[in-house]
C-alpha positions as CSV (number, residue, x, y, z in Angstrom):
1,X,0.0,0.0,0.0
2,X,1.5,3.5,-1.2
3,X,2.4,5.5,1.6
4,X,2.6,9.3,2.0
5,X,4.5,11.4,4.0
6,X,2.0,14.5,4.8
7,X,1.9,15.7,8.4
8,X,-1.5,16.3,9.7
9,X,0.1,17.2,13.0
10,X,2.2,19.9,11.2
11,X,-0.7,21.6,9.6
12,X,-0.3,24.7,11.9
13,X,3.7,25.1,10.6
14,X,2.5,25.0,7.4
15,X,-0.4,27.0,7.4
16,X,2.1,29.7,8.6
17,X,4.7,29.4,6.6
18,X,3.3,28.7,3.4
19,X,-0.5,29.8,3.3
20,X,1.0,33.5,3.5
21,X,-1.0,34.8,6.7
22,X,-0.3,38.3,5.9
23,X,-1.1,41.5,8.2
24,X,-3.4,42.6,6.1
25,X,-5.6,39.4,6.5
26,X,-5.5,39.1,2.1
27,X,-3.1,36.4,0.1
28,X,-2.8,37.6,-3.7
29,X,-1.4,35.6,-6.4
30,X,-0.8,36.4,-9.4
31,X,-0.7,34.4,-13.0
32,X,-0.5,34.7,-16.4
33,X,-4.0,35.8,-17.3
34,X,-5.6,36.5,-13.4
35,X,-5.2,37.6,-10.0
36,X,-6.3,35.3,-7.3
37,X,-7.3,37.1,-4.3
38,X,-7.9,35.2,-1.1
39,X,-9.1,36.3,2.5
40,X,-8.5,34.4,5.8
41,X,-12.1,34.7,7.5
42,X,-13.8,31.5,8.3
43,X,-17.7,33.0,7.1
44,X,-20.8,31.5,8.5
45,X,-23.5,30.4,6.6
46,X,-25.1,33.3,4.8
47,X,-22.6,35.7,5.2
48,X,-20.6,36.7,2.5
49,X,-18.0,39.1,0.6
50,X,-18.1,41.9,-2.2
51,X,-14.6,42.4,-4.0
52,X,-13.0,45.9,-5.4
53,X,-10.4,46.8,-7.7
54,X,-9.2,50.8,-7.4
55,X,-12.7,51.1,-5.6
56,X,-14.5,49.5,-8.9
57,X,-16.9,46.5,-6.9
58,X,-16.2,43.7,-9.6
59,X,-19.3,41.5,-8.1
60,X,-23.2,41.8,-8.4
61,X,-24.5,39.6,-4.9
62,X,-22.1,38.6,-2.4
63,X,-20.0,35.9,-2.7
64,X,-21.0,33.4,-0.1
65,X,-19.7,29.5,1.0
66,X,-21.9,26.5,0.8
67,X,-24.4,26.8,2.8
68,X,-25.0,23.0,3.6
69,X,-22.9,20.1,3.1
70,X,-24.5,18.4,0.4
71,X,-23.7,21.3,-1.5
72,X,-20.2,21.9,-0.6
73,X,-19.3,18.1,-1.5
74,X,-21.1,19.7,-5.0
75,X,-18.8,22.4,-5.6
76,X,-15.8,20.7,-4.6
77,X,-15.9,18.1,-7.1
78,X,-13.4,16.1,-8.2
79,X,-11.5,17.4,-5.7
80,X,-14.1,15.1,-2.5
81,X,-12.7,12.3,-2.1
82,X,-9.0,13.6,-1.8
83,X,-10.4,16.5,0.9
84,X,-12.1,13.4,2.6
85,X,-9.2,11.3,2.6
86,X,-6.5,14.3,3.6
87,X,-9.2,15.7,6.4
88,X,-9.9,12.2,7.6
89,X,-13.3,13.0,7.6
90,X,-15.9,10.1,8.1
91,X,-18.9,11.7,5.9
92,X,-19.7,14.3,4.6
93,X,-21.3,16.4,7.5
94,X,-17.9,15.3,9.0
95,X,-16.0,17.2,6.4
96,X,-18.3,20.4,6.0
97,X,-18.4,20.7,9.9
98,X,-14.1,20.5,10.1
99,X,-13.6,23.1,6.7
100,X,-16.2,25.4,8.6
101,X,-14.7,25.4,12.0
102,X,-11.2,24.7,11.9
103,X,-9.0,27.8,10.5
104,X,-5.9,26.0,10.0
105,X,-8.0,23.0,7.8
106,X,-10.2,25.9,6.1
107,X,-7.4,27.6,4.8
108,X,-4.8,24.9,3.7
109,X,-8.6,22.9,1.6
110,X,-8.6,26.4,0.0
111,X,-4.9,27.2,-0.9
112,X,-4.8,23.7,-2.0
113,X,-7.6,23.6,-4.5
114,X,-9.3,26.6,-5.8
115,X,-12.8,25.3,-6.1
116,X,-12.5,24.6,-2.2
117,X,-11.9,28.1,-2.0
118,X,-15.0,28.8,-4.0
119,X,-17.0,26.9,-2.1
120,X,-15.8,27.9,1.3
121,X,-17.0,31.8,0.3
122,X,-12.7,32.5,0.8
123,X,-11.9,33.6,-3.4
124,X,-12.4,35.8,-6.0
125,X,-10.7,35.1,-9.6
126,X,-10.6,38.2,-11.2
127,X,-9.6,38.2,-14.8
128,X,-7.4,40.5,-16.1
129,X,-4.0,41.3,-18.2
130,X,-1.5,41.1,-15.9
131,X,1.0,43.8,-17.4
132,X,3.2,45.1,-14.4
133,X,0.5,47.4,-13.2
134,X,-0.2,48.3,-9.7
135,X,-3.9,47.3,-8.9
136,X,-5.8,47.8,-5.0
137,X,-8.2,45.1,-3.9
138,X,-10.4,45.6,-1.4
139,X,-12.6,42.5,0.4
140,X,-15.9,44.1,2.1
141,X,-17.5,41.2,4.2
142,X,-21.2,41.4,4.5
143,X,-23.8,40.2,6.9
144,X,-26.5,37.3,6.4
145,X,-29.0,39.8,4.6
146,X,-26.6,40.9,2.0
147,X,-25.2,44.4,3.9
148,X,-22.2,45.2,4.5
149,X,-20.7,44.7,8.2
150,X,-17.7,47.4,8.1
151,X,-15.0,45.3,8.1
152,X,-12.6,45.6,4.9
153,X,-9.5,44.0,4.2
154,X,-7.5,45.7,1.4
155,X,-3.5,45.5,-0.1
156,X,-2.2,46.9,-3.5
157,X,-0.2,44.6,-5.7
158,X,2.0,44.2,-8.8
159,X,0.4,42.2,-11.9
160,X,3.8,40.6,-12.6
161,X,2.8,36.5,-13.0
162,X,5.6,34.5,-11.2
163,X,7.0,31.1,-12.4
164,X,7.1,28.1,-10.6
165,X,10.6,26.6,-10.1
166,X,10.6,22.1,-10.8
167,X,12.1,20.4,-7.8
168,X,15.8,20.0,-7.9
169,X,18.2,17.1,-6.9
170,X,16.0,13.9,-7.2
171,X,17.4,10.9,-5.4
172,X,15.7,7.3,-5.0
173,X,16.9,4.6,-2.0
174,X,15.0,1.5,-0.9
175,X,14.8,-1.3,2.1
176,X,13.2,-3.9,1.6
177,X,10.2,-3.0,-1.2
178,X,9.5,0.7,0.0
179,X,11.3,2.9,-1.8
180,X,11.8,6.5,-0.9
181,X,12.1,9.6,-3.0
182,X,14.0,12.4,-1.6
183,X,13.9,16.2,-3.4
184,X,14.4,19.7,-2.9
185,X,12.9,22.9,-3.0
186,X,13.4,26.3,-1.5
187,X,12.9,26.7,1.9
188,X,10.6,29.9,3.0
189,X,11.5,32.7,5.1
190,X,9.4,34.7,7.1
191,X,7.5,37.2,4.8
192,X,8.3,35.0,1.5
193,X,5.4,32.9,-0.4
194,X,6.0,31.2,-3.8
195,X,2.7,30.2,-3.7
196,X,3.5,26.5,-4.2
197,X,1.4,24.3,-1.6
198,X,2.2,20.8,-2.7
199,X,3.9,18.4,-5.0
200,X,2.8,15.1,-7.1
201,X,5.3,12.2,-7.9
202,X,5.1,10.4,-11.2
203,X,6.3,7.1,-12.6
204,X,7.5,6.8,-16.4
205,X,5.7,3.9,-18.0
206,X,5.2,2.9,-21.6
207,X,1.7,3.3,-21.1
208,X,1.7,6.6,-20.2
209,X,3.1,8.6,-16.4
210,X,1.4,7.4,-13.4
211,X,1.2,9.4,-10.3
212,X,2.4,8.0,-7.1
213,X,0.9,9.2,-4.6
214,X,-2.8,8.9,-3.8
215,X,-2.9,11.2,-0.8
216,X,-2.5,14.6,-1.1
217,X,1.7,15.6,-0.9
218,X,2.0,18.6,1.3
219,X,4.9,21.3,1.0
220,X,6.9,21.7,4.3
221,X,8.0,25.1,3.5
222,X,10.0,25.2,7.2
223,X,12.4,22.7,5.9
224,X,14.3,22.6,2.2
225,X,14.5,18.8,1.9
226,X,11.2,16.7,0.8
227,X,10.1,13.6,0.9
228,X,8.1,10.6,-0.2
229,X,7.8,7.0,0.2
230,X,5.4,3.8,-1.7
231,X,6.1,0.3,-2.0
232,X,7.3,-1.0,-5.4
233,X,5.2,-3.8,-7.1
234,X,8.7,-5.4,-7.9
235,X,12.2,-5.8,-7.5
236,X,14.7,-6.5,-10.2
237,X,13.5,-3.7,-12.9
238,X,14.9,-0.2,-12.9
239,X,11.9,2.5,-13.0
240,X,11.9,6.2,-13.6
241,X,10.5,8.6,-11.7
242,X,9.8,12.5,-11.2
243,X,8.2,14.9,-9.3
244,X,6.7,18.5,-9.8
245,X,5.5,21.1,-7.9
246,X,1.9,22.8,-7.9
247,X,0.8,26.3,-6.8
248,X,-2.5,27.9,-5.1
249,X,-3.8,28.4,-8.7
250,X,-3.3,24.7,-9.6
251,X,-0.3,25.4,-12.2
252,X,2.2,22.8,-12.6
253,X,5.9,23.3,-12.8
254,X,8.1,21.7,-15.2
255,X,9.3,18.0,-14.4
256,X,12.3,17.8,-11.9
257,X,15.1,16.0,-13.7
258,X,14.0,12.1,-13.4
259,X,15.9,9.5,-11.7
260,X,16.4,6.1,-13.2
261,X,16.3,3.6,-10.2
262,X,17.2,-0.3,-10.2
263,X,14.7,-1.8,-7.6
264,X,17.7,-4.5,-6.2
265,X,16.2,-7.2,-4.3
266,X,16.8,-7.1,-0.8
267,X,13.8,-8.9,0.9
268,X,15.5,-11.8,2.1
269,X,13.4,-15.2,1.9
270,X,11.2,-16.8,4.4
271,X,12.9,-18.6,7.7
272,X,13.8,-22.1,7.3
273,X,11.5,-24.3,9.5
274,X,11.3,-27.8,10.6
275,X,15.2,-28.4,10.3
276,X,16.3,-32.0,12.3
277,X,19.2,-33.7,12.6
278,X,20.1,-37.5,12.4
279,X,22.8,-39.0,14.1
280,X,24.6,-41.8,12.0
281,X,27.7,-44.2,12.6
282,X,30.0,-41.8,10.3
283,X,27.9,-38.6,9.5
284,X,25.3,-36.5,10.4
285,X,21.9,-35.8,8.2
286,X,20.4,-32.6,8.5
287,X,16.7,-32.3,6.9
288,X,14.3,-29.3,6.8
289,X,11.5,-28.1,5.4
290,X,11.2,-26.7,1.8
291,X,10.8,-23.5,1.1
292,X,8.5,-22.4,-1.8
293,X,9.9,-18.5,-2.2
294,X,9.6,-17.9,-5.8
295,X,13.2,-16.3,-5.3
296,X,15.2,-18.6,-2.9
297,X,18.4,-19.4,-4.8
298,X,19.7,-22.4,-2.6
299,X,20.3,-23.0,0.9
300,X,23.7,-22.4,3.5
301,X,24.0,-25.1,6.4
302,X,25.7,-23.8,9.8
303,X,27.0,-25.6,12.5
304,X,28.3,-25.5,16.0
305,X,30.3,-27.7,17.8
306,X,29.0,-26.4,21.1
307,X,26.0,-24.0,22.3
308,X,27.9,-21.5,23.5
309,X,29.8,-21.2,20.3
310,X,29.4,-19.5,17.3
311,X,28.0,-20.8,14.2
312,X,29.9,-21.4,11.4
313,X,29.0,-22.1,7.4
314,X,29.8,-25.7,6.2
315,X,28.9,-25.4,2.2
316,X,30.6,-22.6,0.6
317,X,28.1,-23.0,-2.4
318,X,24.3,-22.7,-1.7
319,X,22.3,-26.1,-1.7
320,X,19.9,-26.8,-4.2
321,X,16.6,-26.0,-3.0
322,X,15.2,-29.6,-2.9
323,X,18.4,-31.1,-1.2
324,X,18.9,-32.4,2.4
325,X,22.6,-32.5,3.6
């Protein structure tokens, strides 16, 4: 079973690190042809936000969340079953009540897929050239009738799209059959965001490139080195892998250079049971159980003269499997 290495317990690290908390309470990002514009307010139900560029409102009702949960699993999408799995929510109610009462869960659903955003009332795409202007949003939050309450959040930005650096420096390294694949990418400081939230890991196969990990990959932005793990299907065959990096606004980066990666087997077989020994006038005969590993190669008998001794190998060759000695 694949395994990934996300930190539920770390979410609160990475929420502050990454999601861009800013002290304005607003986390702009800009692309090639948009601006999204996220807030930080958890809204209840019926409450909602207008949005303002250089005082122009760009909206006609409020924008509001879901208001039940049938509707949020709706709006979300494709995107339902990973939310479910990442949230370890038990139903649906179970993940509407956790994105609409825990901060830290609310905004990483929403920085990690947009739609959540939507339909947690927290984004507003705005579509426009982004030419190197300087452009003011404003958020005004509004009450469950449609008027506004008073509180505004606001910050001015630059409409100059960023790119997304691919991971660098992919290694692979297995025990056993899990393998682990071990990357880098730029570490945050305070006050920096890149905008990039998480990563997905592929596999090159004639058939086409098959991504490696079913649970969502978070971004540790506190650390520079990153990591995942998955159990191989089989040893003996050298696979290629890679991994990219994905931002707020879904955009992929290039592929990180991809490592070519000989799966040696080192799962040793099964323990030899049943072994007996019969005492004859010149020799000894040593019988055991077969064993029916598809990759046993042979068999190495070990003896010791006395029990507090050490054991020492008799055949220097291994034993054909079928042979008693």
């Amino acid at each position: 079973m694949r395994r990934a290495k996300y930190f539920i317990f770390g979410l609160l690290l990475i929420t502050a690190s990454l999601c861009g908390q800013t002290d304005h309470g607003l986390r702009v990002h800009v692309v090639e042809d948009s601006v999204y514009i996220y807030h930080s307010k958890i809204l209840l139900s019926g409450s909602g936000f207008n949005i303002y560029r250089d005082g122009e409102k760009l909206n006609t009702d409020p924008i509001q969340p879901a208001i039940y949960p049938e509707a949020l699993q709706l709006a979300l999408g494709e995107h339902y079953n990973e939310l479910m799995q990442f949230t370890q929510s038990t139903s649906v109610q179970n993940l509407y009540l956790k994105l609409t009462s825990n901060k830290i869960l609310n905004q990483l659903s929403s920085f990690l897929y947009p739609k959540a955003a939507k339909a947690l009332g927290k984004l507003y795409v705005d579509p426009i050239r982004t030419d190197g202007r300087v452009k003011t949003y404003k958020v005004e939050f509004t009450n469950d009738i449609g008027e506004p309450t008073g509180e505004t959040l606001e910050t001015s930005v630059q409409l100059n799209s960023s790119q997304i650096d691919p991971p660098t420096g992919l290694k692979a390294s297995h025990k056993n059959t899990l393998i682990t694949l071990e990357w880098e990418y730029p570490q945050l400081e305070k006050g920096e965001d890149d905008k990039v939230i998480q990563f997905k890991v592929f596999k090159k196969t004639t058939q086409g490139d098959i991504k490696l990990n079913d649970a969502i990959l978070i971004r540790n932005a506190a650390v520079r080195k990153q990591d995942f793990s998955f159990n191989a299907y089989e040893t003996g065959v050298t696979e290629s892998y890679y991994v990219v990096a994905v931002d707020v606004a879904q955009r992929i980066s290039a592929p990180s250079e991809a490592v070519d990666y000989f799966i040696k087997d080192k799962v040793p077989p099964p323990k030899v049971f049943g072994v007996n020994a019969l005492a004859g006038s010149d020799r000894i005969t040593v019988t055991w159980n077969s064993n029916t590993a598809p990759d046993a190669a042979g068999y190495y008998v070990y003896r010791s003269k006395r029990m507090r001794e050490g054991y020492k190998k008799i055949n220097q060759k291994p034993l054909d499997l079928l042979t008693t000695f």
